[in-house]
N, C-alpha and C positions, 0 to 999 in steps of 0.2 A: 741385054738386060742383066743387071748382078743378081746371082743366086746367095740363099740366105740358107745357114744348115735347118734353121726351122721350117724351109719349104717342103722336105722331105718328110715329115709328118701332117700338110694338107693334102687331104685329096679329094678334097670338093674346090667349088670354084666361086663360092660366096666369099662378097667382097662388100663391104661398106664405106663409102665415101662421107667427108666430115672435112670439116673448115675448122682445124685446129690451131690454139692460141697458146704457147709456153709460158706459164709462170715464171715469173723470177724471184719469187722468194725461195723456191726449193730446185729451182734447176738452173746449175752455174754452166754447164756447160751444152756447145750445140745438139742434137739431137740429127743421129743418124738416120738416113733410110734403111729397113732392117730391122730395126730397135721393138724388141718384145716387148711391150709394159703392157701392164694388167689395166682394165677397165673399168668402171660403174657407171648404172644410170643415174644421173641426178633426181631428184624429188621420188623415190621409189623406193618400196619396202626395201630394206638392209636386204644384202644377199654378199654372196663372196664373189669377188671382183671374179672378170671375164676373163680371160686370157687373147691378145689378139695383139698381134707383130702390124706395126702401123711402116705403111710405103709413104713418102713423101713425092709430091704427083713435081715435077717440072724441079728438082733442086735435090742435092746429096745432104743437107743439112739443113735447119732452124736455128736460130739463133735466142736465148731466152725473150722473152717479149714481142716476137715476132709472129704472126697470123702465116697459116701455110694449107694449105690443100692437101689431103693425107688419104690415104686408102688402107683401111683397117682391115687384116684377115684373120676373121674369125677360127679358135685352133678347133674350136667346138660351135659350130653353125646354132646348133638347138640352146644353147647358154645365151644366145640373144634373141629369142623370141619376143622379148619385149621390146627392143628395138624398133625403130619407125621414123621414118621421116621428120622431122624437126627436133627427134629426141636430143637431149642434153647431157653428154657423154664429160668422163673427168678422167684422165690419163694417169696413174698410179704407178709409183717409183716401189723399188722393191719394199721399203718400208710402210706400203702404204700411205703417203704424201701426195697430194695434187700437187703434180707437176705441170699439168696441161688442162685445156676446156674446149671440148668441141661439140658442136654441132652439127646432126649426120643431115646430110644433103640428098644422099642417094641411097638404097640398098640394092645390090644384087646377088641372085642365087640363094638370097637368104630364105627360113622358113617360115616368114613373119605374116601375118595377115597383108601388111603392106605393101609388099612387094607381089603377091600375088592376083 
């Protein structure tokens, strides 16, 4: 399994699964396993994106416009407390741009009412 330098600051073992879909108006090129991008939930009070390093489950890469199965780990567990099972996740490029649209499928380890 490739190790990522951002795994050296998890140390918990919460993990969110998401059925993630790349834009192509704002993301030209593939999307590594690895890859840091900041978070938000859709339809929910404004807040400051989340921070969470997305795994790509079964492939080293996406391609824009292509659906992929993703493993999001959270850098800060308690910053997605409103997460939940069918939530509506947007993948955020450093300027803040939707680059990506997903929807969480699974939680684990999280500190969510739904996972417990």
């Amino acid at each position: 399994m490739e190790t990522f330098g951002w795994q050296r600051f998890v140390n918990h073992d919460a993990r969110i699964e998401a059925d993630l879909t790349l834009c192509d108006e704002h993301w030209a090129r593939p999307l590594q396993s690895g890859f840091r991008p900041n978070w938000r939930v859709v339809d929910t009070a404004p807040e400051d994106p989340m921070e969470g390093p997305v795994l790509l489950e079964g492939a080293r890469s996406a391609t824009p416009g292509e659906r992929v199965r993703v493993t999001i780990v959270p850098i800060f567990p308690d910053r997605w407390s409103t997460v939940e099972v069918g939530s509506q996740l947007e993948m955020l490029d450093r300027r803040e741009r939707v680059v990506g649209k997903a929807i969480v499928t699974a939680l684990h380890g999280t500190s969510t009412p739904a996972s417990n």
